[in-house]
N, CA, C and O atoms as a GROMACS GRO file, in nm:
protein
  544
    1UNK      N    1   0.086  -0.117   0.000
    1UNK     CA    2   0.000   0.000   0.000
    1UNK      C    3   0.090   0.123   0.000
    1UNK      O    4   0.196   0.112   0.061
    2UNK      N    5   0.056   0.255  -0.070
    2UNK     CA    6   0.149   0.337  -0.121
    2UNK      C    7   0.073   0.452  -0.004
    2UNK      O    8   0.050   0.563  -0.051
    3UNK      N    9   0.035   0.431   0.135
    3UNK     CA   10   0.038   0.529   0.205
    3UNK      C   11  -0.024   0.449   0.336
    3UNK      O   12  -0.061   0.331   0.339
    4UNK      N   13  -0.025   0.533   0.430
    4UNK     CA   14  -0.036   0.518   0.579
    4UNK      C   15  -0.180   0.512   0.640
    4UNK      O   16  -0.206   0.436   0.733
    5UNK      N   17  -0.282   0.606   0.575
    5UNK     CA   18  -0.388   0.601   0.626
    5UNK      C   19  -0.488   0.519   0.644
    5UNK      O   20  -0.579   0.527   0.727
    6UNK      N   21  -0.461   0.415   0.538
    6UNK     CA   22  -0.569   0.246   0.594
    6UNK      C   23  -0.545   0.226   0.726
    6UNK      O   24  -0.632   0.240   0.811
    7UNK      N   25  -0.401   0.185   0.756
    7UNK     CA   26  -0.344   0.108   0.878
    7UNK      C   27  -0.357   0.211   0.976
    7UNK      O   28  -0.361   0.155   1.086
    8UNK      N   29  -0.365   0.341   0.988
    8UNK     CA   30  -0.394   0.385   1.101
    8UNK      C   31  -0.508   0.442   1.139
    8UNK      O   32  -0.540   0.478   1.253
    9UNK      N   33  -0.588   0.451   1.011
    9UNK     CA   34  -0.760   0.424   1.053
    9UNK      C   35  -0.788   0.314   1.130
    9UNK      O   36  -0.822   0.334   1.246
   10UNK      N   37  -0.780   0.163   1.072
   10UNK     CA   38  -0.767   0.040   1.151
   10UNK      C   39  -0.750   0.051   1.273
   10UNK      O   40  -0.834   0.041   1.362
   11UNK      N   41  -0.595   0.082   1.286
   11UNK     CA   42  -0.589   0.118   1.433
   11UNK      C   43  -0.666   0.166   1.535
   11UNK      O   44  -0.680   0.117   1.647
   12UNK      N   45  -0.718   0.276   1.484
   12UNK     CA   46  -0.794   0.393   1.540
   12UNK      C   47  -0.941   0.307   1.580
   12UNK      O   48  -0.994   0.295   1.691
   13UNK      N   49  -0.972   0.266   1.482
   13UNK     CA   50  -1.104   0.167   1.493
   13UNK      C   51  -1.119   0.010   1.542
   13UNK      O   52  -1.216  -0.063   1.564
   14UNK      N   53  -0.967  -0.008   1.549
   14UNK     CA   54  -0.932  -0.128   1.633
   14UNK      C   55  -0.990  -0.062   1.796
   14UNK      O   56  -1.082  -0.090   1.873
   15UNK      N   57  -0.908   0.012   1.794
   15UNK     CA   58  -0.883   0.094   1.948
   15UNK      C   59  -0.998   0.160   2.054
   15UNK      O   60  -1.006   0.191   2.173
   16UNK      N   61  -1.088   0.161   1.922
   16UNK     CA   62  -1.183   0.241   1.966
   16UNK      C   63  -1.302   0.157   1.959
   16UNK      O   64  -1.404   0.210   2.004
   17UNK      N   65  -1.316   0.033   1.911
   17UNK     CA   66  -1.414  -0.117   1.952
   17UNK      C   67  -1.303  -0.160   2.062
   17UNK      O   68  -1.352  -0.270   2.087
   18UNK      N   69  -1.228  -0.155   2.118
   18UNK     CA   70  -1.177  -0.238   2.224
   18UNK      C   71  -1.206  -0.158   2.369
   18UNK      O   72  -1.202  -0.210   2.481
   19UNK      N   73  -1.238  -0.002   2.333
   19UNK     CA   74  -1.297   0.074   2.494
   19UNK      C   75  -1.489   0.071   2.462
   19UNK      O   76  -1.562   0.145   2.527
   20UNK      N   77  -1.518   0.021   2.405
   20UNK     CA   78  -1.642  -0.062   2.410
   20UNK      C   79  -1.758   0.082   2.428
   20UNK      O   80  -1.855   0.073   2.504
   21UNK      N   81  -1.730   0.202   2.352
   21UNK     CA   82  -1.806   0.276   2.397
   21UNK      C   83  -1.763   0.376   2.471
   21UNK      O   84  -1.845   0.465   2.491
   22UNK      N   85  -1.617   0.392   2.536
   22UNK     CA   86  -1.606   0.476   2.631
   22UNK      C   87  -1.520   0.608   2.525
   22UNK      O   88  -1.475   0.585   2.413
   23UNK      N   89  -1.516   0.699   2.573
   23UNK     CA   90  -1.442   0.820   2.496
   23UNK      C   91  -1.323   0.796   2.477
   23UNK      O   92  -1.261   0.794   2.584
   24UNK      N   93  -1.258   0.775   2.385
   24UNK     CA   94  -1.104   0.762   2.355
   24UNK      C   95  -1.015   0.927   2.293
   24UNK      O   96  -1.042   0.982   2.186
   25UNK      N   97  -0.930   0.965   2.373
   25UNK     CA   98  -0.847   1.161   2.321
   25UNK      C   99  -0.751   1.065   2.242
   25UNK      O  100  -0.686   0.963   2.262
   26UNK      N  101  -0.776   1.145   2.151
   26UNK     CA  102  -0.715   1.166   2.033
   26UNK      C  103  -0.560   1.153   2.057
   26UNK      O  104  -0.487   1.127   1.961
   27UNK      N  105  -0.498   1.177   2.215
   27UNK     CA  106  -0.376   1.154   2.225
   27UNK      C  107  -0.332   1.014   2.302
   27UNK      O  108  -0.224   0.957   2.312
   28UNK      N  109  -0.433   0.992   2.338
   28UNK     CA  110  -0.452   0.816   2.380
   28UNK      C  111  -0.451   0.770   2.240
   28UNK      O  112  -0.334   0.735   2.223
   29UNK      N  113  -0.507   0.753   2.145
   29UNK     CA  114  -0.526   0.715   2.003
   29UNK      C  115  -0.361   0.754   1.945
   29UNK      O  116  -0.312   0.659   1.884
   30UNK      N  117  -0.283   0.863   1.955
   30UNK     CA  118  -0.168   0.906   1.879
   30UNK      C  119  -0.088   0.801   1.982
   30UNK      O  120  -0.008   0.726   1.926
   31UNK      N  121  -0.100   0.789   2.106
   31UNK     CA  122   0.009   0.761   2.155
   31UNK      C  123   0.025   0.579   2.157
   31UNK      O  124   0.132   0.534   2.196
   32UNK      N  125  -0.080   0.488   2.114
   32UNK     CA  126  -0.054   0.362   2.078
   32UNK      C  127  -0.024   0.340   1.912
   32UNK      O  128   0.034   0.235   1.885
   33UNK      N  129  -0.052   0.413   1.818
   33UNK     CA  130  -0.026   0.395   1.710
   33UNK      C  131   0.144   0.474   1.716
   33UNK      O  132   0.225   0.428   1.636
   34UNK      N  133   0.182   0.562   1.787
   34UNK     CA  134   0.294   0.623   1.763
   34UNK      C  135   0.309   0.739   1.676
   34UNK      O  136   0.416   0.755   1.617
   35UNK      N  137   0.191   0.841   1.659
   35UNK     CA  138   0.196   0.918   1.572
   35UNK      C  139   0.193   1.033   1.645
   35UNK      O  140   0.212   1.036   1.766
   36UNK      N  141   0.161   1.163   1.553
   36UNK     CA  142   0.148   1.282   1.608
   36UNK      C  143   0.004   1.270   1.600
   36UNK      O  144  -0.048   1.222   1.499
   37UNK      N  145  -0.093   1.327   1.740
   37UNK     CA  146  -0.236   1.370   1.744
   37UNK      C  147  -0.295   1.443   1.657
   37UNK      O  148  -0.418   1.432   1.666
   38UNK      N  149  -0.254   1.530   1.558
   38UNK     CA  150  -0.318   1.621   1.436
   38UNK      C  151  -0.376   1.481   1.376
   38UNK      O  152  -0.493   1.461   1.344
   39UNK      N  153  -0.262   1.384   1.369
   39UNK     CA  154  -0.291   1.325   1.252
   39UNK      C  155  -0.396   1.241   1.242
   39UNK      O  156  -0.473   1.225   1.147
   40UNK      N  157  -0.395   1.193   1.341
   40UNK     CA  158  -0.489   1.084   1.433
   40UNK      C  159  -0.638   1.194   1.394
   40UNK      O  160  -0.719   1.152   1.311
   41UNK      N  161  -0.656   1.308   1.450
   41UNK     CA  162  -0.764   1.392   1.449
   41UNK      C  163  -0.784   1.397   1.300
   41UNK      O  164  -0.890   1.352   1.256
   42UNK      N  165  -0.704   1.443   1.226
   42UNK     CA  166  -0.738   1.446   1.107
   42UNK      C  167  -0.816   1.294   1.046
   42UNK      O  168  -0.922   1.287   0.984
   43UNK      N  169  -0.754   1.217   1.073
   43UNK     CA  170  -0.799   1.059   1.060
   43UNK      C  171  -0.950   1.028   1.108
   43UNK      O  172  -1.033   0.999   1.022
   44UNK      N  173  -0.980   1.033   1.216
   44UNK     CA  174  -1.111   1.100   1.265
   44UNK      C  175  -1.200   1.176   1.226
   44UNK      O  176  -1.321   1.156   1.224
   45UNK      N  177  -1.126   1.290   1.184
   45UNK     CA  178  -1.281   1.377   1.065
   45UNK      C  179  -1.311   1.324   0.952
   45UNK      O  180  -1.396   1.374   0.878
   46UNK      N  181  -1.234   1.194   0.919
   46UNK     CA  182  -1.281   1.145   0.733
   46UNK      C  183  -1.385   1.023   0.804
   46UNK      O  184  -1.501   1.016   0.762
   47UNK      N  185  -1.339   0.929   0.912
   47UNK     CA  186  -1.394   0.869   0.985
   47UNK      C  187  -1.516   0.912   1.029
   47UNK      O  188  -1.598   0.824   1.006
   48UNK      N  189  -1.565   1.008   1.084
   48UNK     CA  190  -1.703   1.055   1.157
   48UNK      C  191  -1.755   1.096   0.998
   48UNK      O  192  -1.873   1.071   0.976
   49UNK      N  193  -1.678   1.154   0.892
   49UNK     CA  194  -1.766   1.196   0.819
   49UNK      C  195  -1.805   1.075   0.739
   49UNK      O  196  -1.901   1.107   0.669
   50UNK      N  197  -1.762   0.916   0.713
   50UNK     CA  198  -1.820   0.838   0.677
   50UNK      C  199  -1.892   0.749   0.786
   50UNK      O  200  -1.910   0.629   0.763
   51UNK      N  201  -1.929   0.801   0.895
   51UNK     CA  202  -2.004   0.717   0.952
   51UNK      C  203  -1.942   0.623   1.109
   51UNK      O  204  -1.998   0.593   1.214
   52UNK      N  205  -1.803   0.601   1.055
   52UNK     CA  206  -1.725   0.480   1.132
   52UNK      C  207  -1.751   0.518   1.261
   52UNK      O  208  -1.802   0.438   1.339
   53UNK      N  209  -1.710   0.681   1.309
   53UNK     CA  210  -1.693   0.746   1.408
   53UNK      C  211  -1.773   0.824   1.493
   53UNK      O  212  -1.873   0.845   1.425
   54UNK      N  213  -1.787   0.876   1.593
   54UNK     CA  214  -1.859   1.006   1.622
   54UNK      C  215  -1.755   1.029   1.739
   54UNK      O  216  -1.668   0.948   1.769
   55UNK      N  217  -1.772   1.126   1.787
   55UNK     CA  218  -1.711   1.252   1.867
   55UNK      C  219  -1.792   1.324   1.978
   55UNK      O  220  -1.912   1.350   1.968
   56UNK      N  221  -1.725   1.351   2.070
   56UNK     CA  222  -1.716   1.459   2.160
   56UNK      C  223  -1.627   1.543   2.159
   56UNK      O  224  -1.509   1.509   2.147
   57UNK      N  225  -1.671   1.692   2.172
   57UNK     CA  226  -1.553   1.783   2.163
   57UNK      C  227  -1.587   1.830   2.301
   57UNK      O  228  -1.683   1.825   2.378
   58UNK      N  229  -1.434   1.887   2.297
   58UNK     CA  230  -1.413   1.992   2.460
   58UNK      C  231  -1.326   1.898   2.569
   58UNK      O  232  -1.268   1.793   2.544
   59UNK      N  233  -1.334   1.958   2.680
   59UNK     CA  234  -1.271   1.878   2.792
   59UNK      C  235  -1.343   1.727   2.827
   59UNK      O  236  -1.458   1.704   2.864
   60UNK      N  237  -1.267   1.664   2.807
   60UNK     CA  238  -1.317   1.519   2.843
   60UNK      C  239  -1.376   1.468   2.736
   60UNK      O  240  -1.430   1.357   2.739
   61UNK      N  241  -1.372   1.546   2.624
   61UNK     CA  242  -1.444   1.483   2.521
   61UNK      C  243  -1.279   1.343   2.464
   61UNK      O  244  -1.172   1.312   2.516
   62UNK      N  245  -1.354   1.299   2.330
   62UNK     CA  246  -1.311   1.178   2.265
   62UNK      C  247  -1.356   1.091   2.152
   62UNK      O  248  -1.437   1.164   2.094
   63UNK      N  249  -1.351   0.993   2.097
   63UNK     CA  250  -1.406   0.937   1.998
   63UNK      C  251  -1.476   0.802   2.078
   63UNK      O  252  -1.457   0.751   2.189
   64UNK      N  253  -1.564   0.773   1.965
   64UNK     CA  254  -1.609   0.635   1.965
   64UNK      C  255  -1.703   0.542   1.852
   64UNK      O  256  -1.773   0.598   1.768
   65UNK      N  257  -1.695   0.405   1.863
   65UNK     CA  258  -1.750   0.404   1.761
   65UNK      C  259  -1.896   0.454   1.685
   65UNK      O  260  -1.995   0.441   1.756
   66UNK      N  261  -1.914   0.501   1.572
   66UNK     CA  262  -2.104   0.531   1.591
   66UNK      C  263  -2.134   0.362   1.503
   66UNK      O  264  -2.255   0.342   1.511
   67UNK      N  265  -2.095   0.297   1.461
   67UNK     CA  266  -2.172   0.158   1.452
   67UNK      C  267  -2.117   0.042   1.558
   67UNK      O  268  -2.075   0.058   1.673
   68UNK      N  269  -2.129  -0.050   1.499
   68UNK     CA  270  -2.109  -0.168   1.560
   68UNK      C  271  -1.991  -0.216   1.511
   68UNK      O  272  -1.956  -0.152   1.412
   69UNK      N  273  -1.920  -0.301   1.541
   69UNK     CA  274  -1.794  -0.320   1.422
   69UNK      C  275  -1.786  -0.436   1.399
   69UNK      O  276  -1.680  -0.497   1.389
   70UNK      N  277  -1.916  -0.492   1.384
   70UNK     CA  278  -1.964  -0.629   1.308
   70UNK      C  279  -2.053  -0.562   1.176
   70UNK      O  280  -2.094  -0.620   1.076
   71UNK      N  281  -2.063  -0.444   1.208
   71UNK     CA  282  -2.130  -0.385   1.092
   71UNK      C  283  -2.036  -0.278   1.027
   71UNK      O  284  -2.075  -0.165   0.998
   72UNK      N  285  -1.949  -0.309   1.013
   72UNK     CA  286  -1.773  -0.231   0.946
   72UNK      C  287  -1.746  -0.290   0.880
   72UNK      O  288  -1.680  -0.372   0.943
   73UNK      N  289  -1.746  -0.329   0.745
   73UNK     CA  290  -1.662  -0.427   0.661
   73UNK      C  291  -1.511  -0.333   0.628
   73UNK      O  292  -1.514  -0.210   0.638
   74UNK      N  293  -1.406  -0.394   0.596
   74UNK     CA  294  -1.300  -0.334   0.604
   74UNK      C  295  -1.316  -0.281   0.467
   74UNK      O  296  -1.228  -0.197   0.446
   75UNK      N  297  -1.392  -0.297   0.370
   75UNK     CA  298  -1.376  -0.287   0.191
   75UNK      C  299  -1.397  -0.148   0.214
   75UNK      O  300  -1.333  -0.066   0.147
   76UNK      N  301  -1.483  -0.108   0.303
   76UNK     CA  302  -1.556  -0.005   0.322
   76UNK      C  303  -1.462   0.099   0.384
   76UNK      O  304  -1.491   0.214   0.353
   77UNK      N  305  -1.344   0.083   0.471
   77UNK     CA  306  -1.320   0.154   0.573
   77UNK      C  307  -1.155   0.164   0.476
   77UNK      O  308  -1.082   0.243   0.535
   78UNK      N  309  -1.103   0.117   0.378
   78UNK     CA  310  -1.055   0.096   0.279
   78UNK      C  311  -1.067   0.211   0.149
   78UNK      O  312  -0.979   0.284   0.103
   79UNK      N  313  -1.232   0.194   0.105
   79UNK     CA  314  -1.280   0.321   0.017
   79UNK      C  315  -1.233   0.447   0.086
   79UNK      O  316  -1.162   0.540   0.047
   80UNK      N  317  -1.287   0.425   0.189
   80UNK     CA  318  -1.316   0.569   0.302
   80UNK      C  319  -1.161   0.653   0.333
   80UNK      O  320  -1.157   0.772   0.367
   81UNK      N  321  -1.085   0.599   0.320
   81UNK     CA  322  -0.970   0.618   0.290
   81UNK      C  323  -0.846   0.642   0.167
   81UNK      O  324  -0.751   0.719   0.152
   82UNK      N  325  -0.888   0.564   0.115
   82UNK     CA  326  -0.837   0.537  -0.012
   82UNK      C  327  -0.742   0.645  -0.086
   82UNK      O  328  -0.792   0.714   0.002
   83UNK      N  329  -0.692   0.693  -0.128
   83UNK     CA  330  -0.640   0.854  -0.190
   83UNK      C  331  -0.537   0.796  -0.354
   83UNK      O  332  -0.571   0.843  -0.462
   84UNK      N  333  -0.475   0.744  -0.350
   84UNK     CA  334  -0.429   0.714  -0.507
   84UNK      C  335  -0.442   0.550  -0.520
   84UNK      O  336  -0.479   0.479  -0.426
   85UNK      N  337  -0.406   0.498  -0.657
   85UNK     CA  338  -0.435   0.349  -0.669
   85UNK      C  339  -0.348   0.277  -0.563
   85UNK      O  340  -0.294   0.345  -0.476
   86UNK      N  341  -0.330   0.144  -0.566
   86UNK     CA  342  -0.314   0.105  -0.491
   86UNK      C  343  -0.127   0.049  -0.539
   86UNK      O  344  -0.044   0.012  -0.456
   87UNK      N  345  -0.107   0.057  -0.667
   87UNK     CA  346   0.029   0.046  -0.703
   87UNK      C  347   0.078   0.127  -0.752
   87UNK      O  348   0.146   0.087  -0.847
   88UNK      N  349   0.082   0.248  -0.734
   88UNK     CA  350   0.147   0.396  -0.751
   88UNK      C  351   0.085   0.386  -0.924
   88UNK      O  352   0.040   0.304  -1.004
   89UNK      N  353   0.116   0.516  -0.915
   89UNK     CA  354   0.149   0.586  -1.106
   89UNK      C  355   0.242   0.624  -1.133
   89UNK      O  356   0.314   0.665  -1.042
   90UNK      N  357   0.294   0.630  -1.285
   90UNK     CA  358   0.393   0.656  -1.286
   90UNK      C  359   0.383   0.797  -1.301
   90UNK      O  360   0.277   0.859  -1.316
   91UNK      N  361   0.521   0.855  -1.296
   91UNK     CA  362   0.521   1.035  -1.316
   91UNK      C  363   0.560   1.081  -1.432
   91UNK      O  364   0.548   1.203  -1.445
   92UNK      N  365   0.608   1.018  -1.526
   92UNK     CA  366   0.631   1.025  -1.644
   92UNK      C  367   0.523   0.994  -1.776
   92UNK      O  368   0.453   0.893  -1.769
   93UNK      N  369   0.513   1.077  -1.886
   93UNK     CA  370   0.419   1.034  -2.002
   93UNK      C  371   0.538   0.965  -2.095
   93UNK      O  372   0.642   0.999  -2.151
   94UNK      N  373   0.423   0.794  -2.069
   94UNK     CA  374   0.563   0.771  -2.206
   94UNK      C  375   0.535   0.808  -2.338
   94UNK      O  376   0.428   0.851  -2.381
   95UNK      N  377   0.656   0.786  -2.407
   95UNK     CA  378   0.676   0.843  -2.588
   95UNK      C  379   0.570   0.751  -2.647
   95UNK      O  380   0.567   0.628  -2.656
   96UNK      N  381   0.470   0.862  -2.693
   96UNK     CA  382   0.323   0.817  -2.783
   96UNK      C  383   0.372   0.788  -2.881
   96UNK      O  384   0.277   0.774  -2.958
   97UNK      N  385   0.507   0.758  -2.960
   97UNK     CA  386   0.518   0.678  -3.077
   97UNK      C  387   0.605   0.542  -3.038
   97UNK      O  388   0.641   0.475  -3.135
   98UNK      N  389   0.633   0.506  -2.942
   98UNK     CA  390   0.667   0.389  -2.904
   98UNK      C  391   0.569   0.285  -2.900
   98UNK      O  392   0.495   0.294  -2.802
   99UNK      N  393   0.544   0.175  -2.989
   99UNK     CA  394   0.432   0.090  -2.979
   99UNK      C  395   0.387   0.027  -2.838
   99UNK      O  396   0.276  -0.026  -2.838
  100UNK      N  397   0.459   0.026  -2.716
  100UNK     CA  398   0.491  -0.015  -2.593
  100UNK      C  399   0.376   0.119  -2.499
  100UNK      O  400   0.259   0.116  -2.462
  101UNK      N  401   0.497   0.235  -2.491
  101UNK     CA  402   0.474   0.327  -2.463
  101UNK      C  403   0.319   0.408  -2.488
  101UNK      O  404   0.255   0.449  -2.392
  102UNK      N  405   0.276   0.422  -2.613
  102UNK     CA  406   0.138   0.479  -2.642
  102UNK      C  407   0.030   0.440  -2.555
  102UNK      O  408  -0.058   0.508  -2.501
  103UNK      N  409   0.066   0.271  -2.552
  103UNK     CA  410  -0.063   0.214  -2.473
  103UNK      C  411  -0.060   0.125  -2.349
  103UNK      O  412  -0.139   0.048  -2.295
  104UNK      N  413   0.073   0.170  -2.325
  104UNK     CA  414   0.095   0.096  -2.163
  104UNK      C  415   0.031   0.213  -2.060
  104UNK      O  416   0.009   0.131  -1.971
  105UNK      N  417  -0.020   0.349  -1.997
  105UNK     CA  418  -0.097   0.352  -1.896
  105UNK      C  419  -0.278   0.286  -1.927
  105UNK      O  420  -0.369   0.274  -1.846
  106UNK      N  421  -0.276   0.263  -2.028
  106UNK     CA  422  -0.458   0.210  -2.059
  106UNK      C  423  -0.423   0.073  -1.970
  106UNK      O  424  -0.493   0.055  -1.870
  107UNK      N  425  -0.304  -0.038  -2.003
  107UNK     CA  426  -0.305  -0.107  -1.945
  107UNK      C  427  -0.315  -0.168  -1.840
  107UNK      O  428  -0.365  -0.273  -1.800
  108UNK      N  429  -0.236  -0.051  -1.787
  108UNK     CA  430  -0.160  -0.049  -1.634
  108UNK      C  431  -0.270  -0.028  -1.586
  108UNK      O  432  -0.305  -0.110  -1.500
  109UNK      N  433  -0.385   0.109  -1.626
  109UNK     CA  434  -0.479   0.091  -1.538
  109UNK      C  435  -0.563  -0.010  -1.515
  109UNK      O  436  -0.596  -0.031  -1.398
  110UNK      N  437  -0.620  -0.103  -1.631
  110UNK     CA  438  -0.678  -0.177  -1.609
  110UNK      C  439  -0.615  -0.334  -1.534
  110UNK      O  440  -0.699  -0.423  -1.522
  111UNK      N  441  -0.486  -0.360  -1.492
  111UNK     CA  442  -0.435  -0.389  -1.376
  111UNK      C  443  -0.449  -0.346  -1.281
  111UNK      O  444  -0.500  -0.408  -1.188
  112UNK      N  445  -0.409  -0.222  -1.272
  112UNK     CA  446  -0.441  -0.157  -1.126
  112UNK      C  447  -0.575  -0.195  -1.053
  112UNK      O  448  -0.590  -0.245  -0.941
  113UNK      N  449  -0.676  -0.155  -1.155
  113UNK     CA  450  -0.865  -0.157  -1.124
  113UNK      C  451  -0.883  -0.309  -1.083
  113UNK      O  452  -0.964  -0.354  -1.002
  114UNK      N  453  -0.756  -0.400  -1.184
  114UNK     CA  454  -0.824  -0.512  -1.125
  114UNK      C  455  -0.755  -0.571  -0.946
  114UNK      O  456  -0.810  -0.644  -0.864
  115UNK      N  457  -0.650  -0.517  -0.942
  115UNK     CA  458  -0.610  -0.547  -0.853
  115UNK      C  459  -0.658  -0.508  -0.711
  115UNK      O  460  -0.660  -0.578  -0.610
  116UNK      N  461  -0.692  -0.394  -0.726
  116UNK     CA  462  -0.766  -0.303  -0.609
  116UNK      C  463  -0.912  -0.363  -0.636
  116UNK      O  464  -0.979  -0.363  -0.532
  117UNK      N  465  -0.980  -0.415  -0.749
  117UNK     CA  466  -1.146  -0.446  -0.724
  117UNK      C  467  -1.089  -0.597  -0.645
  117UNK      O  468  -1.153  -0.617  -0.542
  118UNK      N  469  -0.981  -0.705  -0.675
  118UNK     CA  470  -0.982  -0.846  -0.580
  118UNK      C  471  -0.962  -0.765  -0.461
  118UNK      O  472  -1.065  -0.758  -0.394
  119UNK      N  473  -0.851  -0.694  -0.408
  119UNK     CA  474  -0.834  -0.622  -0.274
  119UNK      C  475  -0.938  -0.570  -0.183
  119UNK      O  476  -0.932  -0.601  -0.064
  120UNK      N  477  -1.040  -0.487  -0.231
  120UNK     CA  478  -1.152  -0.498  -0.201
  120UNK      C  479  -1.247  -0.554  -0.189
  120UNK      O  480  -1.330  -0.523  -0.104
  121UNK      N  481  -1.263  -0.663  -0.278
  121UNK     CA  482  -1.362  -0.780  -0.236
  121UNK      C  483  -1.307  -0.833  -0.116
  121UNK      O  484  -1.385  -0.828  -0.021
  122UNK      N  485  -1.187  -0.887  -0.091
  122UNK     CA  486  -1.143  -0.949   0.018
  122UNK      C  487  -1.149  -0.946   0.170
  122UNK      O  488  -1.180  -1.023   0.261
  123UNK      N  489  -1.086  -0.766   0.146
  123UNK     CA  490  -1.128  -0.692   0.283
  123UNK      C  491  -1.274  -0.641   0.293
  123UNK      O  492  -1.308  -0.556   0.375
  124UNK      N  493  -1.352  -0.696   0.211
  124UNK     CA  494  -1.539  -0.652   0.245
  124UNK      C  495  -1.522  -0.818   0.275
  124UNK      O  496  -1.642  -0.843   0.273
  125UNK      N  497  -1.477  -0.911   0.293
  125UNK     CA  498  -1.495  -1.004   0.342
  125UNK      C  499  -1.514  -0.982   0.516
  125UNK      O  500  -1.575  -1.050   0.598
  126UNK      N  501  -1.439  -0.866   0.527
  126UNK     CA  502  -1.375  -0.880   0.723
  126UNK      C  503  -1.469  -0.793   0.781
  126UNK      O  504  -1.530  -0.719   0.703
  127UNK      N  505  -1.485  -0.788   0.856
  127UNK     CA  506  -1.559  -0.655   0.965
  127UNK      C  507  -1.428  -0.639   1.049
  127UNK      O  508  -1.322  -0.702   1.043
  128UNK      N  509  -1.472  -0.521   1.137
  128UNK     CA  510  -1.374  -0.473   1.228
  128UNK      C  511  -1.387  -0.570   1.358
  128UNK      O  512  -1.283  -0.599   1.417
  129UNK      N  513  -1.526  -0.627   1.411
  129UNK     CA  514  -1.531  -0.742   1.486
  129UNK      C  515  -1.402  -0.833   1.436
  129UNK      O  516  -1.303  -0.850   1.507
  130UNK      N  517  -1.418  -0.892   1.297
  130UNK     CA  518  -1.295  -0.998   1.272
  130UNK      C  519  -1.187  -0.949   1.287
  130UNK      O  520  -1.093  -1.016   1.328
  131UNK      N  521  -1.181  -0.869   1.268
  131UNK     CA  522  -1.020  -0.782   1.241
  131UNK      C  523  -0.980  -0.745   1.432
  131UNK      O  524  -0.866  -0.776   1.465
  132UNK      N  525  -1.057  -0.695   1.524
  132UNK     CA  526  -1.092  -0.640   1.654
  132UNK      C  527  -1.020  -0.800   1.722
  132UNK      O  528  -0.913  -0.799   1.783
  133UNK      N  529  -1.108  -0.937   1.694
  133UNK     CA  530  -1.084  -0.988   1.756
  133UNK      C  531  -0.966  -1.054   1.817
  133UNK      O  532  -0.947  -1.102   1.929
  134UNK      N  533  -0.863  -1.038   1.665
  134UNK     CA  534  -0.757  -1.092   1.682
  134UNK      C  535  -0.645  -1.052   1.797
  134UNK      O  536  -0.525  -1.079   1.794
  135UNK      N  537  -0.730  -0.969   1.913
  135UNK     CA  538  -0.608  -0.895   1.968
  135UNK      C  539  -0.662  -0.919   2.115
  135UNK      O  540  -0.604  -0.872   2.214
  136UNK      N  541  -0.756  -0.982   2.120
  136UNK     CA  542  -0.852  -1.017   2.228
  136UNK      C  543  -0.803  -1.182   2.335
  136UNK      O  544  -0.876  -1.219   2.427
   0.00000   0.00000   0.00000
């Protein structure tokens, strides 16, 4: 995976089905994943805004889950995240008169699409319960 934010959403939503409801700060959340708290928070507003999450703000406030996390499939929490394909792009346009070159990104994408549509079927296999339990 060509970035960070699946695995520390997970986390976050690991962390936050394991206090069963209770308010989790954002620096309790930074400080088992090992990150800085912006980031974690930032992670949290894409989270509450698809649903995974809800919030308390202010003193004593925190996160928690707003579903169930038998009702989380990971395919989902995956999309919700998601930001470029899943095997980079390249940064270069290749030479449109190279027989190779003209029509290798049509290709590539349709690798890519397929690779990320099996990846996603797989992880809509899991909920965060399956994923939660393993640590139990």
């Amino acid at each position: 995976m060509n970035n960070s934010r699946f695995p520390i959403s997970l986390h976050i939503l690991t962390l936050l089905d394991d206090a069963e409801g209770t308010l989790v700060s954002s620096d309790y959340l930074a400080g088992s994943i090992n990150i800085n708290p912006v980031l974690v928070r930032k992670e949290i507003i894409n989270l509450r805004k698809h649903g995974f999450v809800a919030s308390k703000e202010g003193k004593g406030g925190g996160s928690f889950l707003a579903r169930n996390a038998a009702d989380i499939n990971l395919g989902e929490v995956y999309k919700a995240v998601k930001s470029n394909t899943i095997l980079g792009q390249s940064k270069n346009e290749p030479n449109p008169k190279c027989p190779i070159g003209k029509q290798i990104n049509q290709h590539l994408n349709t690798l890519y699409n397929d690779a990320e549509k099996a990846l996603i079927e797989n992880l809509s296999k899991q909920t965060l319960a399956d994923f939660a339990s393993k640590f139990k």
